[in-house]
PDB file of N, CA, C and O in Angstrom, chain B, residues numbered from 101:
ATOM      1  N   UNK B 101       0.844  -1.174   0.000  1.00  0.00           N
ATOM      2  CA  UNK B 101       0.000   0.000   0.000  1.00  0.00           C
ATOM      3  C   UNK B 101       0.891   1.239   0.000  1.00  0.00           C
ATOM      4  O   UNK B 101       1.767   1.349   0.858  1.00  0.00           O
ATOM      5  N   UNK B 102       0.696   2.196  -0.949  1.00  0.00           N
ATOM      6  CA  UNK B 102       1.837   3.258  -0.876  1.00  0.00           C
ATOM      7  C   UNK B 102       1.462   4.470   0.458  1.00  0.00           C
ATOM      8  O   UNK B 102       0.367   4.810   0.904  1.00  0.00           O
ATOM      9  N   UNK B 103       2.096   4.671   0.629  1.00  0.00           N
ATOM     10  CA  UNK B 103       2.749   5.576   1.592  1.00  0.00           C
ATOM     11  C   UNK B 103       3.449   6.961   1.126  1.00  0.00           C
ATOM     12  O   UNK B 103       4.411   7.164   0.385  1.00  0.00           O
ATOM     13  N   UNK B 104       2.468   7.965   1.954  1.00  0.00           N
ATOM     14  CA  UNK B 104       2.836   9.493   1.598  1.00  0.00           C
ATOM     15  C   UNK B 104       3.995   9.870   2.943  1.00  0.00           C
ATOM     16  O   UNK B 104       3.932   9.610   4.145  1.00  0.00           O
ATOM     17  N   UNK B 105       5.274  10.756   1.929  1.00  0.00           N
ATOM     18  CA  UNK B 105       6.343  10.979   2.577  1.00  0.00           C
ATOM     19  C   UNK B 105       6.185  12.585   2.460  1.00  0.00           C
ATOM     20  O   UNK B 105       5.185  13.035   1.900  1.00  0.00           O
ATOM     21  N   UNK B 106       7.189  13.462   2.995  1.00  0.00           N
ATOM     22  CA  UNK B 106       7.262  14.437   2.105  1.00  0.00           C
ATOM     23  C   UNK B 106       8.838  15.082   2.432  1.00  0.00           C
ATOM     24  O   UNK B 106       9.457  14.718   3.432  1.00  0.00           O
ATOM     25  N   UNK B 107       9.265  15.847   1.689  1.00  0.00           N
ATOM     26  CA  UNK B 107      10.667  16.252   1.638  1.00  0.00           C
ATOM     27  C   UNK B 107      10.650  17.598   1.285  1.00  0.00           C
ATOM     28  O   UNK B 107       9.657  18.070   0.732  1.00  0.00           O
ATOM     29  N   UNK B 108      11.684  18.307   1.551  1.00  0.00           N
ATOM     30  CA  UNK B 108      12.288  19.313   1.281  1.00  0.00           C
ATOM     31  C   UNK B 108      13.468  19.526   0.467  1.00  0.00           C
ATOM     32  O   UNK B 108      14.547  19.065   0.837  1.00  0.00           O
ATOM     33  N   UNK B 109      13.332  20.339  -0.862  1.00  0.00           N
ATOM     34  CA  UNK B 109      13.917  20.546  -2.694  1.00  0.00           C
ATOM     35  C   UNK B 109      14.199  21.713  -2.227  1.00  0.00           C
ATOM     36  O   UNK B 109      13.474  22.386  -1.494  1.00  0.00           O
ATOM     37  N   UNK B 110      15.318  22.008  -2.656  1.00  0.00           N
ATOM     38  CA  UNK B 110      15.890  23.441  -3.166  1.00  0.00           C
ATOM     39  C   UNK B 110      15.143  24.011  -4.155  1.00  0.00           C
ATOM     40  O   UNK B 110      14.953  23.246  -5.100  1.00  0.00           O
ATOM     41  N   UNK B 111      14.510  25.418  -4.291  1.00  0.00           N
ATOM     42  CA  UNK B 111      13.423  25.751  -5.240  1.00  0.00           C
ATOM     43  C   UNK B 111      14.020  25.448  -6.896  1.00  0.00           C
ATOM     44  O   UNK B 111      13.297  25.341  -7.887  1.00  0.00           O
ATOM     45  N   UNK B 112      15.170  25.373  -6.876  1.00  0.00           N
ATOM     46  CA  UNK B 112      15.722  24.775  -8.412  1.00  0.00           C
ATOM     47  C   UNK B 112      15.489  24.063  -8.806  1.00  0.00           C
ATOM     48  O   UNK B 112      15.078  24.196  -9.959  1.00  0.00           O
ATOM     49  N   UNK B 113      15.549  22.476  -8.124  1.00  0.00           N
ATOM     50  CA  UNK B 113      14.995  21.481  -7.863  1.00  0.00           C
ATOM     51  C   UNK B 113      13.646  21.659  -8.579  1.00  0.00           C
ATOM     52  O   UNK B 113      13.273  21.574  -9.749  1.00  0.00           O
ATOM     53  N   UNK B 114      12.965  21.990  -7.190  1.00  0.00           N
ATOM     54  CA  UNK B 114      11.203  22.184  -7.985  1.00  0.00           C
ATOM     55  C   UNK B 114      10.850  23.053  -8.874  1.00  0.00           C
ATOM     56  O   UNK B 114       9.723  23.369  -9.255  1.00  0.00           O
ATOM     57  N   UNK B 115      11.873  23.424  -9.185  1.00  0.00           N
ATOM     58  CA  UNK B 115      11.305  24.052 -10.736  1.00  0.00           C
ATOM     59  C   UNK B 115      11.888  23.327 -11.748  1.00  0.00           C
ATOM     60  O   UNK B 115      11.551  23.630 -12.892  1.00  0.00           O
ATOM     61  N   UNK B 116      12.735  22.383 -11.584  1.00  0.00           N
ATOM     62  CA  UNK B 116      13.298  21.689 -12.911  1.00  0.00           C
ATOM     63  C   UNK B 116      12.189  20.773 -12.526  1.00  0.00           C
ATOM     64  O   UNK B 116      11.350  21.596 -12.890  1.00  0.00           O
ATOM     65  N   UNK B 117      11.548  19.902 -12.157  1.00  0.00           N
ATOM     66  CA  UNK B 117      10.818  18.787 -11.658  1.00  0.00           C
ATOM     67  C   UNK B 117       9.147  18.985 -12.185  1.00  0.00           C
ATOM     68  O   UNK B 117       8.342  18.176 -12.646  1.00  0.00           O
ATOM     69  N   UNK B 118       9.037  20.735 -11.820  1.00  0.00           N
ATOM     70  CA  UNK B 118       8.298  20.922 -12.221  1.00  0.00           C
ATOM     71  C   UNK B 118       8.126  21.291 -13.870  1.00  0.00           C
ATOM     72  O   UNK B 118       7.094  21.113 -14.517  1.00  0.00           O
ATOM     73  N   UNK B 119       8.931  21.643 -14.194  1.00  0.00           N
ATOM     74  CA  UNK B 119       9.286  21.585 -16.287  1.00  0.00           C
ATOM     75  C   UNK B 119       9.475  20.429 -16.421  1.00  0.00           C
ATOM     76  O   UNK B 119       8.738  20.106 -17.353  1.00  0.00           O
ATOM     77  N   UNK B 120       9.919  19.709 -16.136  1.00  0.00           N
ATOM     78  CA  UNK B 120       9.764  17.922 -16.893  1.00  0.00           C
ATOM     79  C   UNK B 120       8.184  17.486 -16.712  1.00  0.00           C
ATOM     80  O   UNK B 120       7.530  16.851 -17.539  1.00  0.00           O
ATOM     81  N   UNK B 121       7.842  17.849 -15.768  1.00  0.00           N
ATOM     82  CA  UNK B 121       6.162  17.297 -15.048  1.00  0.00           C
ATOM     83  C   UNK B 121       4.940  17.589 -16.032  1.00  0.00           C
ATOM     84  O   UNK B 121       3.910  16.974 -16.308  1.00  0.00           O
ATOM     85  N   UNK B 122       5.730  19.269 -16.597  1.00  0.00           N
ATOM     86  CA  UNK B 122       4.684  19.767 -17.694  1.00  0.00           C
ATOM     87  C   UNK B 122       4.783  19.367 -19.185  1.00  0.00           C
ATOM     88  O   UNK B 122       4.017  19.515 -20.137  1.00  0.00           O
ATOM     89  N   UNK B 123       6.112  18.757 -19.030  1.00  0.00           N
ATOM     90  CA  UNK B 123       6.382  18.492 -20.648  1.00  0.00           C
ATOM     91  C   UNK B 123       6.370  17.083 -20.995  1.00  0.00           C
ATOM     92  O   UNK B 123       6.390  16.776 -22.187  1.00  0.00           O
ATOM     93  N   UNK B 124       6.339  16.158 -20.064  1.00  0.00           N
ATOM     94  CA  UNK B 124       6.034  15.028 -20.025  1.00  0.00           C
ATOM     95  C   UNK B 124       4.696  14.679 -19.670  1.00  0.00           C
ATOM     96  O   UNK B 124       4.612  13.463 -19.501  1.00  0.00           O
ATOM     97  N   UNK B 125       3.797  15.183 -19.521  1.00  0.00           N
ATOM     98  CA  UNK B 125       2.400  14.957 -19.112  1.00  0.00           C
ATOM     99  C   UNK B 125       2.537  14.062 -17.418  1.00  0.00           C
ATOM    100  O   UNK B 125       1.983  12.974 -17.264  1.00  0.00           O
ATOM    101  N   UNK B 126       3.140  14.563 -16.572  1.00  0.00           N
ATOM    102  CA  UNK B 126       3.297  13.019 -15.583  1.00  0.00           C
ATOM    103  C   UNK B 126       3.635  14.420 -14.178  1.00  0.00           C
ATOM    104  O   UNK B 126       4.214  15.498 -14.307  1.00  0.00           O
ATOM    105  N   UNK B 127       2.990  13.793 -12.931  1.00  0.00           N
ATOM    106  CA  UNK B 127       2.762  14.258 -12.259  1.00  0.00           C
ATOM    107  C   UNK B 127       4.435  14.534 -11.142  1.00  0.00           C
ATOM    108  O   UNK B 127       5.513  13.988 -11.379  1.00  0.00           O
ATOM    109  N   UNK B 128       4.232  15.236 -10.306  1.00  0.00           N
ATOM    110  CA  UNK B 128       5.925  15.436  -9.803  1.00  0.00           C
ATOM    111  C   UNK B 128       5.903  13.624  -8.726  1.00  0.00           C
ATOM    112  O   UNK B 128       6.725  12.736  -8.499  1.00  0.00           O
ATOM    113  N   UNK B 129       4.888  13.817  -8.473  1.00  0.00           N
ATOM    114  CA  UNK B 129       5.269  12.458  -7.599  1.00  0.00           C
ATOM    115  C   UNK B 129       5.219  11.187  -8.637  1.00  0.00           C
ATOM    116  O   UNK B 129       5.907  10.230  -8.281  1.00  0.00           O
ATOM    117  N   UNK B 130       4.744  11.091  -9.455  1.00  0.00           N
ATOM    118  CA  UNK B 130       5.281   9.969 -10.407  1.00  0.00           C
ATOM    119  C   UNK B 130       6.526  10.000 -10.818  1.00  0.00           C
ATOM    120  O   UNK B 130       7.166   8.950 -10.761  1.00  0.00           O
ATOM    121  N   UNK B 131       7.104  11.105 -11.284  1.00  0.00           N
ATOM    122  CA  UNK B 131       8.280  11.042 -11.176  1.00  0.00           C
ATOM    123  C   UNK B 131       9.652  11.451 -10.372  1.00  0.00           C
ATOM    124  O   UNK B 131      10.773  11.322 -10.866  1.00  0.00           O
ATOM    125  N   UNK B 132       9.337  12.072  -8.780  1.00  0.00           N
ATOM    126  CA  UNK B 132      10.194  11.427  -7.626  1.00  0.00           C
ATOM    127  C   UNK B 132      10.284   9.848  -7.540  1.00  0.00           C
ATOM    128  O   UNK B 132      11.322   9.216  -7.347  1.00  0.00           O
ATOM    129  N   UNK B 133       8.929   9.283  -7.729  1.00  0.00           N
ATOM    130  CA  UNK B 133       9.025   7.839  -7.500  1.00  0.00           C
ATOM    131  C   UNK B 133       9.593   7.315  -8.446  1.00  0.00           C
ATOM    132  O   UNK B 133      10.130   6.279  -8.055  1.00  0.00           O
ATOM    133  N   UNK B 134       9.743   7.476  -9.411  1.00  0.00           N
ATOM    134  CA  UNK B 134      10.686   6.560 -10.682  1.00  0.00           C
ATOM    135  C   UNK B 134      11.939   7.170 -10.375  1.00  0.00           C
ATOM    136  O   UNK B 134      12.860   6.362 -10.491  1.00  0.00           O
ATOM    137  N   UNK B 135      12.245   8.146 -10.075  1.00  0.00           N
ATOM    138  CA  UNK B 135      13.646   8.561 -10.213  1.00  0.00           C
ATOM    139  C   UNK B 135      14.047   7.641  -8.570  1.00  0.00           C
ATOM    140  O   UNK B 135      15.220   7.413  -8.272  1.00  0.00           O
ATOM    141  N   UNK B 136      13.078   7.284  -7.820  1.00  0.00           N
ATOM    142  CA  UNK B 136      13.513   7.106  -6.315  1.00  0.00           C
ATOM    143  C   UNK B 136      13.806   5.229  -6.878  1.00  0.00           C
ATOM    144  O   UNK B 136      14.849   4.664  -6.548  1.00  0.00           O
ATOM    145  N   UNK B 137      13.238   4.848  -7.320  1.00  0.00           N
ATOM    146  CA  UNK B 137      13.162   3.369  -7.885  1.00  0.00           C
ATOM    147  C   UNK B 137      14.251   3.373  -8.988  1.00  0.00           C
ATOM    148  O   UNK B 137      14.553   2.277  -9.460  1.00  0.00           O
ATOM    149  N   UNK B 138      14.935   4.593  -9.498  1.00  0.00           N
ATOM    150  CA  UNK B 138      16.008   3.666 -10.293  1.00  0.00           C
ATOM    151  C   UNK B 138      16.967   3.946  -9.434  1.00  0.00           C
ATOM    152  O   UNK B 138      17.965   3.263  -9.663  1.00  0.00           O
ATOM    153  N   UNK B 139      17.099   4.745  -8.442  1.00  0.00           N
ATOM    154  CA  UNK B 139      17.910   4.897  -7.660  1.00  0.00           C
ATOM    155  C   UNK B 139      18.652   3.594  -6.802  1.00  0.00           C
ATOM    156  O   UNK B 139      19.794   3.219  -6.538  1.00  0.00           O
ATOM    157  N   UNK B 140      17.277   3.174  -6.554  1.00  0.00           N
ATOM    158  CA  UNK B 140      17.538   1.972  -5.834  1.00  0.00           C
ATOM    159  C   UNK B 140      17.943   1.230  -6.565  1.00  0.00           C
ATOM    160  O   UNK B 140      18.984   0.715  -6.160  1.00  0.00           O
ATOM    161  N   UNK B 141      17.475   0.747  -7.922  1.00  0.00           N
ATOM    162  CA  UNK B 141      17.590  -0.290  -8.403  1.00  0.00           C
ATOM    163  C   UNK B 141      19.759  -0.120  -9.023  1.00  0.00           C
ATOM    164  O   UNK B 141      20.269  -1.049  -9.649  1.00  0.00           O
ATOM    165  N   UNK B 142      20.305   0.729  -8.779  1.00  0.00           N
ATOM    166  CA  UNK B 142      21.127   1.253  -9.854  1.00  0.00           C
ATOM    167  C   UNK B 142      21.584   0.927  -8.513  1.00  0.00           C
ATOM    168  O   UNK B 142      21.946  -0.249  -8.468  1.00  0.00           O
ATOM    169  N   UNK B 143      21.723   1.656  -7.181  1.00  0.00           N
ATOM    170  CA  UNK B 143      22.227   1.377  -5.516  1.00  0.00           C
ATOM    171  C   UNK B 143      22.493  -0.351  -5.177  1.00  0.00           C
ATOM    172  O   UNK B 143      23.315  -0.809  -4.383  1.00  0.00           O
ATOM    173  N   UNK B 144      21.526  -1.113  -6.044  1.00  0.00           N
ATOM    174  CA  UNK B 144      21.714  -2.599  -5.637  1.00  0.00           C
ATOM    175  C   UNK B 144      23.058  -3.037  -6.421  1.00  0.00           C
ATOM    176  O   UNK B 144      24.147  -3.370  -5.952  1.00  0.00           O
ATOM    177  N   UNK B 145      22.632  -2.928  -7.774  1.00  0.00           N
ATOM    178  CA  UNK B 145      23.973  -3.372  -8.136  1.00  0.00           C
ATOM    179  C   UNK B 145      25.194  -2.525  -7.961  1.00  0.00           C
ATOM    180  O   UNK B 145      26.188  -3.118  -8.379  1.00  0.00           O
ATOM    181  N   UNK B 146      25.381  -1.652  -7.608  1.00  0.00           N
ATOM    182  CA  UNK B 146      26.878  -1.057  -7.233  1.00  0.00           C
ATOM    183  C   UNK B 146      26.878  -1.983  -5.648  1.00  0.00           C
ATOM    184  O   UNK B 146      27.960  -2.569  -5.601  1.00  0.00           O
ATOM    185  N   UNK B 147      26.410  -2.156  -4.937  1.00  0.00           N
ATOM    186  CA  UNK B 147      26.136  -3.146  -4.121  1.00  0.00           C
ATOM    187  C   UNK B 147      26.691  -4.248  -4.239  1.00  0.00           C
ATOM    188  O   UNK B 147      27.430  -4.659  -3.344  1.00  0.00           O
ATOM    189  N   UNK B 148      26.459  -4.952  -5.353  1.00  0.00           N
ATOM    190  CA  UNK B 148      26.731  -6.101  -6.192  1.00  0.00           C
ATOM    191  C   UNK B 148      28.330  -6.252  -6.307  1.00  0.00           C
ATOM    192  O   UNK B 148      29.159  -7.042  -5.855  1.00  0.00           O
ATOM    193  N   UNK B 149      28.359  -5.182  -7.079  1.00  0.00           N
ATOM    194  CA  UNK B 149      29.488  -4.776  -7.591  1.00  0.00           C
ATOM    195  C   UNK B 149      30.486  -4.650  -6.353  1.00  0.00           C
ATOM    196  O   UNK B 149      31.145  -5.662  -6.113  1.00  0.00           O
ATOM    197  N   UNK B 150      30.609  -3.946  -5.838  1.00  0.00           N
ATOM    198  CA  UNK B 150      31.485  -3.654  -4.769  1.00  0.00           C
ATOM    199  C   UNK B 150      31.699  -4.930  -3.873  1.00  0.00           C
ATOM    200  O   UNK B 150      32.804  -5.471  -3.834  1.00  0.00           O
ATOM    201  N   UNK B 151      30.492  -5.462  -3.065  1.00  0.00           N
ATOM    202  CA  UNK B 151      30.787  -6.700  -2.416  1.00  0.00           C
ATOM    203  C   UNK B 151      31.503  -7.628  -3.315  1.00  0.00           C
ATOM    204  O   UNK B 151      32.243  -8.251  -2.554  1.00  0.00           O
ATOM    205  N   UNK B 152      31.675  -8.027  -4.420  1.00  0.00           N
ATOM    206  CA  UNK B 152      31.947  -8.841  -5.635  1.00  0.00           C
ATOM    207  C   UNK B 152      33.437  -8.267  -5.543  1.00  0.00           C
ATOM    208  O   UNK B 152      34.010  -9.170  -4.934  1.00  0.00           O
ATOM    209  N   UNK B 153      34.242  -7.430  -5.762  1.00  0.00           N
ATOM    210  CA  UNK B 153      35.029  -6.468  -6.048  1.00  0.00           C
ATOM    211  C   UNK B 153      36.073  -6.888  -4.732  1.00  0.00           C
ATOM    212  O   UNK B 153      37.237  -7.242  -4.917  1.00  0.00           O
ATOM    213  N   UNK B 154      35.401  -6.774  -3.311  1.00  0.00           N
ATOM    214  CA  UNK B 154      36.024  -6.940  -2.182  1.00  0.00           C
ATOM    215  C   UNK B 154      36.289  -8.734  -2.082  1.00  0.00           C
ATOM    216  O   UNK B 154      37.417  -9.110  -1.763  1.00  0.00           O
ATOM    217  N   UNK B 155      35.370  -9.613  -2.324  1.00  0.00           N
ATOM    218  CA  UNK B 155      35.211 -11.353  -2.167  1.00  0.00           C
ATOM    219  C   UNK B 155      36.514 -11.811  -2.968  1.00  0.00           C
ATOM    220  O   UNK B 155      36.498 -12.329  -4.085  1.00  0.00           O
ATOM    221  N   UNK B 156      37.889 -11.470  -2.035  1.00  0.00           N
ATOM    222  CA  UNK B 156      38.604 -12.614  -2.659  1.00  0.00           C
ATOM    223  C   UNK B 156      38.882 -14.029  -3.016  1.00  0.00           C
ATOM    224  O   UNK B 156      39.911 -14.582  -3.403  1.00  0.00           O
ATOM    225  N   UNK B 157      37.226 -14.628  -2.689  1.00  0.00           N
ATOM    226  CA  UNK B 157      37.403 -15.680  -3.584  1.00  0.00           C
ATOM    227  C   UNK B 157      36.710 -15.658  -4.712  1.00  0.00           C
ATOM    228  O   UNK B 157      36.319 -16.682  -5.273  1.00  0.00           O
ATOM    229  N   UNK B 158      36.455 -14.185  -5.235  1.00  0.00           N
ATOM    230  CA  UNK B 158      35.996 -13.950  -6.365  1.00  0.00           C
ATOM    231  C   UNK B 158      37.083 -13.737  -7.433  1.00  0.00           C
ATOM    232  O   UNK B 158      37.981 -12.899  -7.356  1.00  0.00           O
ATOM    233  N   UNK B 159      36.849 -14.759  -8.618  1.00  0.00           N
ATOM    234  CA  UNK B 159      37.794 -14.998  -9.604  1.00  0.00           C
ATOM    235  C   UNK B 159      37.861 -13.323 -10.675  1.00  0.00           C
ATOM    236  O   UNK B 159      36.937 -12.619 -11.083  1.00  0.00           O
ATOM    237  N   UNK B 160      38.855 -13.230 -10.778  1.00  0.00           N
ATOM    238  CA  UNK B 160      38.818 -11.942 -11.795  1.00  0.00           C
ATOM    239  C   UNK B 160      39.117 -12.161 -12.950  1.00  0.00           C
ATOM    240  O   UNK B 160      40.309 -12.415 -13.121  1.00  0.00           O
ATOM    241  N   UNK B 161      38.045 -12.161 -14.427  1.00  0.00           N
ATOM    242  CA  UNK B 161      39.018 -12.418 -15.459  1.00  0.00           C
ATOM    243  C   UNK B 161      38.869 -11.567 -16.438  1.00  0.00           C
ATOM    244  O   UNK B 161      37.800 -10.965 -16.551  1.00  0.00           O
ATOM    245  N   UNK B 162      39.986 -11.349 -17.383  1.00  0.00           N
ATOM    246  CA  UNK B 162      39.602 -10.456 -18.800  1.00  0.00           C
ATOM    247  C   UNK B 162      39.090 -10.181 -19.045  1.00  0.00           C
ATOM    248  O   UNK B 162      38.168 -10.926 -18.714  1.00  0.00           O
ATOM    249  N   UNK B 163      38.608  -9.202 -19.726  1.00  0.00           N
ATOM    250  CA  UNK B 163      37.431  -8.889 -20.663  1.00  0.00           C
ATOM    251  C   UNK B 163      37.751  -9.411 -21.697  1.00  0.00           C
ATOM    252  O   UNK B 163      36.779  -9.316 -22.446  1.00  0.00           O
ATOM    253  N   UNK B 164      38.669  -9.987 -22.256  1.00  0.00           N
ATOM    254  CA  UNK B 164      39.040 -11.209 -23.664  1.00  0.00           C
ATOM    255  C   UNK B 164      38.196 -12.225 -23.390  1.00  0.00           C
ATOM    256  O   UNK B 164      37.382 -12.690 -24.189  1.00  0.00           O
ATOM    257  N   UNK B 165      38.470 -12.785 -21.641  1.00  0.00           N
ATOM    258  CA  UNK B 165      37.894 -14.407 -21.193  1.00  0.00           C
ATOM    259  C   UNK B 165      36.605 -13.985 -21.147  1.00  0.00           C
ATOM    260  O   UNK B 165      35.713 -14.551 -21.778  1.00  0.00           O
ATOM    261  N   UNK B 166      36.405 -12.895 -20.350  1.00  0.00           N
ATOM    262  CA  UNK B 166      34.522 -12.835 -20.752  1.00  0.00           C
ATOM    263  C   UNK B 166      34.060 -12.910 -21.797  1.00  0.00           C
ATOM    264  O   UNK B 166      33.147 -13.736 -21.822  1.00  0.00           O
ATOM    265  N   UNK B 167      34.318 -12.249 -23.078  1.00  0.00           N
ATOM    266  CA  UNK B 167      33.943 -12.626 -24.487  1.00  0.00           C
ATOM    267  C   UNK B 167      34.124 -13.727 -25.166  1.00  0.00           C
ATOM    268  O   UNK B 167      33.647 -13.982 -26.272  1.00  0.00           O
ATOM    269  N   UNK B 168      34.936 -14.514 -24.402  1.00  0.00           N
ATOM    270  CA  UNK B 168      35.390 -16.106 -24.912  1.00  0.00           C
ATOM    271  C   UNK B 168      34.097 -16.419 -24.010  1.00  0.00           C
ATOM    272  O   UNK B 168      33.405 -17.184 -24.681  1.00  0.00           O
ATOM    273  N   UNK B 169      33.592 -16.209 -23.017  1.00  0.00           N
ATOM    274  CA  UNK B 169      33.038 -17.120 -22.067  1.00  0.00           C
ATOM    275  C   UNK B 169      31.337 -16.762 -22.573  1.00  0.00           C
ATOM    276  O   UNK B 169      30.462 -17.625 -22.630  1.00  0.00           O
ATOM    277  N   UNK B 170      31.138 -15.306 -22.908  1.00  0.00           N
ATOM    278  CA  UNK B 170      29.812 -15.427 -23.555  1.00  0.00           C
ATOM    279  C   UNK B 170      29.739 -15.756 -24.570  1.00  0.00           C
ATOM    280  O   UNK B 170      28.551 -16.002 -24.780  1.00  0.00           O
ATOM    281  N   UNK B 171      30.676 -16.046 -25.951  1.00  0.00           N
ATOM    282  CA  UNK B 171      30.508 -16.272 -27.347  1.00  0.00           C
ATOM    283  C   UNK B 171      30.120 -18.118 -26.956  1.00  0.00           C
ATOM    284  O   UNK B 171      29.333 -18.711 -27.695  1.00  0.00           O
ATOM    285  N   UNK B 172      30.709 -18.778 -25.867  1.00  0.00           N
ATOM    286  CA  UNK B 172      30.624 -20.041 -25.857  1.00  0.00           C
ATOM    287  C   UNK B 172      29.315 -20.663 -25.560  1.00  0.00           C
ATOM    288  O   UNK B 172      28.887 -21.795 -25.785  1.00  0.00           O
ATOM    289  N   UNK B 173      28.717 -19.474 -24.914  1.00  0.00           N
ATOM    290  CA  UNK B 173      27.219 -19.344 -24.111  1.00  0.00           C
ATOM    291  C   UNK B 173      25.852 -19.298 -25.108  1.00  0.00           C
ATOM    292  O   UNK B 173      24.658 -19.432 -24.844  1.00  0.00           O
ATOM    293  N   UNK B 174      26.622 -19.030 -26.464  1.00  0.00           N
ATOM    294  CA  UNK B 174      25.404 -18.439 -27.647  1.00  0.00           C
ATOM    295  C   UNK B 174      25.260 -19.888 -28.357  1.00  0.00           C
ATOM    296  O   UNK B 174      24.488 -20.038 -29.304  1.00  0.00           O
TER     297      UNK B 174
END
């Protein structure tokens, strides 16, 4: 069930937010919430990434062996 938050924008902010809102037909909270959801979604994998990055028993290989390893995959 969604849930009303509310925050505080620098008036620049809400005026750029508000020119995309008018030129895109789409309301400012439809798009806080998409911009808040790729946020996250973009936050998981650097997540990914980083824990992966630190796991030295994570193998590191080429970007040659990766292209050997997906061409073998097709």
């Amino acid at each position: 069930m969604p849930v009303s938050i509310s925050l505080r924008l620098p008036e620049v902010v809400l005026e750029q937010l508000e020119e995309i809102a008018t030129e895109s037909d789409r309301t400012k909270s439809y798009l806080i919430r998409k911009a808040i959801e790729r946020y996250l979604e973009e936050y998981a994998d650097y997540r990914i990434a980083l824990d992966r990055l630190h796991d030295k028993d994570d193998k590191i290989i080429s970007s040659k062996e990766l292209r050997k390893r997906l061409a073998s995959e097709d």
